[in-house]
N, C-alpha and C positions, 0 to 999 in steps of 0.2 A: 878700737875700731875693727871693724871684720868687714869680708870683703867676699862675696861669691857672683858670680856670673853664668849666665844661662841663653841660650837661643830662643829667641823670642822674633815675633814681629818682623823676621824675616831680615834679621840683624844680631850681632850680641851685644845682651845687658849685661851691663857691669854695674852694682852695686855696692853700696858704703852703707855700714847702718852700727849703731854702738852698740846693737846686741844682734845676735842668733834668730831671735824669734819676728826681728822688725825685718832682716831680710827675709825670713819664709813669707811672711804677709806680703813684702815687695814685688817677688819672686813669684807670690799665687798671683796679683794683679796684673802683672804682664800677663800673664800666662790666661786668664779670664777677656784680658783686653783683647788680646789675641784673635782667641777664639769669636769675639765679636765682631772687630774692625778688620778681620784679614779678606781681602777678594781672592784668596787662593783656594779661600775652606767654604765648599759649597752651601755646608749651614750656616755659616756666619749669618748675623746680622744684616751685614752690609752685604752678600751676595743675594739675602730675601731681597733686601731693595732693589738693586740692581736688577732682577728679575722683574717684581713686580710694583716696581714705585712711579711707572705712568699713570696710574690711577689714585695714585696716594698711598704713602703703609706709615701704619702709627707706628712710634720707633720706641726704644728703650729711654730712661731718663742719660744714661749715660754714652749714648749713641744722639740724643736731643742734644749732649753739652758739648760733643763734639760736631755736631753739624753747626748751632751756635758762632760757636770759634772758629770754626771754618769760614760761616756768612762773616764775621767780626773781620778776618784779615784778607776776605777778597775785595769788602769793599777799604780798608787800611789800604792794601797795593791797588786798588784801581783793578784790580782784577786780573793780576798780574800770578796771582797767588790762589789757584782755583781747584777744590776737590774734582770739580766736574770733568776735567780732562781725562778721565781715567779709562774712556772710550779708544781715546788717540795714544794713551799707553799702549793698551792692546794690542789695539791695529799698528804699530811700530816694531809689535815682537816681544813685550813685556807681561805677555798673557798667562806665565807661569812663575816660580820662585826663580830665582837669577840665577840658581845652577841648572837647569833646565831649558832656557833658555836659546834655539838655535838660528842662527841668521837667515834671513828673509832674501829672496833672489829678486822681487818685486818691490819699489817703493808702494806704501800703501794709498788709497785716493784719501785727499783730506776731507774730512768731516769737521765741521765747525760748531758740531752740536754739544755746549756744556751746560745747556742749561736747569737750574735745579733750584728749588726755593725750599724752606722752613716754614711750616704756619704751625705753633704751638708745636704739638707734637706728632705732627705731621710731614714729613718729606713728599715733596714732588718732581719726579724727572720728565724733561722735557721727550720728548722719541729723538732714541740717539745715543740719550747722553747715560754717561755710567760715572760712578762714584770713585775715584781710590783716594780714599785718606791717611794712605802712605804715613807721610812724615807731621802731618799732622795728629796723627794718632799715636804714635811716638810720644811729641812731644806733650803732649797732654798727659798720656800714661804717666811719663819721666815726671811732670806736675804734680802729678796727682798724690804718691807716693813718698815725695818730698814732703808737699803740702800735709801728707796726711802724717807726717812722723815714725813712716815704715822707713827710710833712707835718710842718710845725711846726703850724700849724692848717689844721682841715676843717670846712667848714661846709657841710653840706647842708640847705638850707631854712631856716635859723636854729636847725638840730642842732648846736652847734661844740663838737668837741673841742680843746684847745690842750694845747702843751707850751712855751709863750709864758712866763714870770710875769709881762710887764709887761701883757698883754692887757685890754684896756677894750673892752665891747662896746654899743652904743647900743638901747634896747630902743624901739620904736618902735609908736605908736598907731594907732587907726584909718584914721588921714589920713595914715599915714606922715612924722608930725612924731616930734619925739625924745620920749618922755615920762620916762625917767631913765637914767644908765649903770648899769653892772653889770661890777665888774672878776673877771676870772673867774681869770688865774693860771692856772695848771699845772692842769688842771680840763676842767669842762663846764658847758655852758649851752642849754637847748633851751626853745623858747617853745613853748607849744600852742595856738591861735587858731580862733573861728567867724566871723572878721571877712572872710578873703578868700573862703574857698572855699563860697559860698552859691548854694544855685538855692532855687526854689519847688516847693512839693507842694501841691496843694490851696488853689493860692490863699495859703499860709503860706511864709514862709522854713524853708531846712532848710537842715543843714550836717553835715559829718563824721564831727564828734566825737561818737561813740554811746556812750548811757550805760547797760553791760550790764546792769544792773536794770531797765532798761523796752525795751531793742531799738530805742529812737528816737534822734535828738539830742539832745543833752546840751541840758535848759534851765536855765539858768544866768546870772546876772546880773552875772558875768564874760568881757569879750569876749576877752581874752587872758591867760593867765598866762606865766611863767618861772618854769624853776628851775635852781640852779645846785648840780652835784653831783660825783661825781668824773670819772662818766664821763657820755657823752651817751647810753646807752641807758638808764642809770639817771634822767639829767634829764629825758629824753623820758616818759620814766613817771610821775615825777614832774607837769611840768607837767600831762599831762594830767588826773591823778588834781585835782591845785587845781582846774583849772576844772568839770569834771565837779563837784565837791562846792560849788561856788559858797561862797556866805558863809562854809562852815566848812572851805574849803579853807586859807587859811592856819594856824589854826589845828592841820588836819591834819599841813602840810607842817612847821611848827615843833616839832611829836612825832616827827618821821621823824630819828634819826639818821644816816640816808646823805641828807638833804636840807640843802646849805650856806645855802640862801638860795634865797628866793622873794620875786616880784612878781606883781600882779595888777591890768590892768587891766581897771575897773568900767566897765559900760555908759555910767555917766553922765559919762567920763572922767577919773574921779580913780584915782588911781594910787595903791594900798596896798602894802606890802614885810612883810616881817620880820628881822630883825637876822640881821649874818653870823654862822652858826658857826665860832668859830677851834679849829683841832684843840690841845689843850695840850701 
């Protein structure tokens, strides 16, 4: 097994692959993905949209599979789980890569505009709304690269897909101590967290994770969850949707048939789960 890691996606990939030549292939597809799905790099793909997808822009097959999967798990969460908020990223103070990043003396006004549809391979935005497919694009990448037999496991950001079964992953707390494992198996596992990536607005803490019913960050008295699913764009939705929904996110996640297993840590550091689903 060999093992290399790289800066990608505005995260580091860490990669598993049984030879040399499946990580360089791994290692070029972030790196490709990147350059397509990032809203920091003015050519991207997704910044063409962003610009000009009021009127419609035909998109790549591989930009169609990720918007797909995007419509797939906004309506899976109720909408709880939406590219489209990537407007109210911005205007929060997330309008550069997070070393960059400096606090805002104004709360921003809210805008409620996320709206965006797929027709074939077509994208449409509403006026208003802008795209970030963040951790959805992650996790698909992390997919993709498993699925494709470039990696045994990927992990971007703590997105991992594996094709491991003996795989044990350590899910780790605010202080970066262990708070429980999580054996994931031939699977996925993505954690959603407001614990690193925080600046100030107004004197207040703000963070990331926007919750499209209000256009703000998520308040939530969940500072991270997991979830463990088949695949990591599926988990990536998932965790995000538990912490967004705070107390009745477990709850939620144990009604979601494509969700194996969830963890949540609580602000006050206790650590809640729900029992693994086994397929019969």
């Amino acid at each position: 097994m060999t093992t290399t890691s790289l800066e990608a996606m505005g995260t580091t990939v860490v990669l598993h692959s049984d030879s040399e030549l499946g990580l360089e292939r791994a290692a070029t597809v972030f790196e490709e993905c990147e350059q397509r799905f990032s809203r920091f790099r003015p050519t991207s793909e997704l910044s063409q949209i962003n610009r000009h997808g009021r009127g419609g822009v035909a998109v790549s097959i591989e930009m169609q599979q990720v918007l797909t999967a995007a419509n797939d798990l906004r309506a899976r969460t109720h909408g709880l789980v939406d590219v489209g908020v990537g407007g109210a990223v911005r205007d929060w103070g997330y309008e550069r890569t997070f070393s960059e990043i400096t606090d805002l003396a104004e709360r921003p006004a809210v805008d409620l505009h996320s709206g965006w549809h797929l027709d074939g391979n077509m994208v449409y935005l509403d006026e208003g709304t802008a795209l970030d497919l963040g951790g959805v694009a992650k996790g698909w990448t992390s997919d993709r690269v498993v699925e494709d037999g470039h990696a045994t496991v990927a992990s971007a950001g703590g997105d991992v897909r594996s094709s491991d079964p003996t795989l044990v992953v350590e899910i780790l707390d605010r202080n970066d101590a262990v708070a429980t494992e999580v054996h994931i198996g031939i699977g996925a596992l993505a954690t959603s967290s407001r614990a690193k990536r925080r600046w100030n607005v107004a004197s207040s803490e703000a963070h990331h994770i926007i919750d499209p019913r209000t256009m703000r960050p998520a308040a939530s008295p969940i500072v991270s969850a997991s979830v463990v699913a088949a695949t990591a764009v599926e988990a990536e939705a998932g965790a995000k949707a538990v912490l967004i929904l705070g107390a009745e996110g477990l709850k939620w996640a144990d009604e979601q048939l494509w969700i194996r297993q969830a963890v949540a840590l609580w602000h006050d550091g206790t650590v809640y789960g729900n029992a693994l689903k086994v397929a019969s």
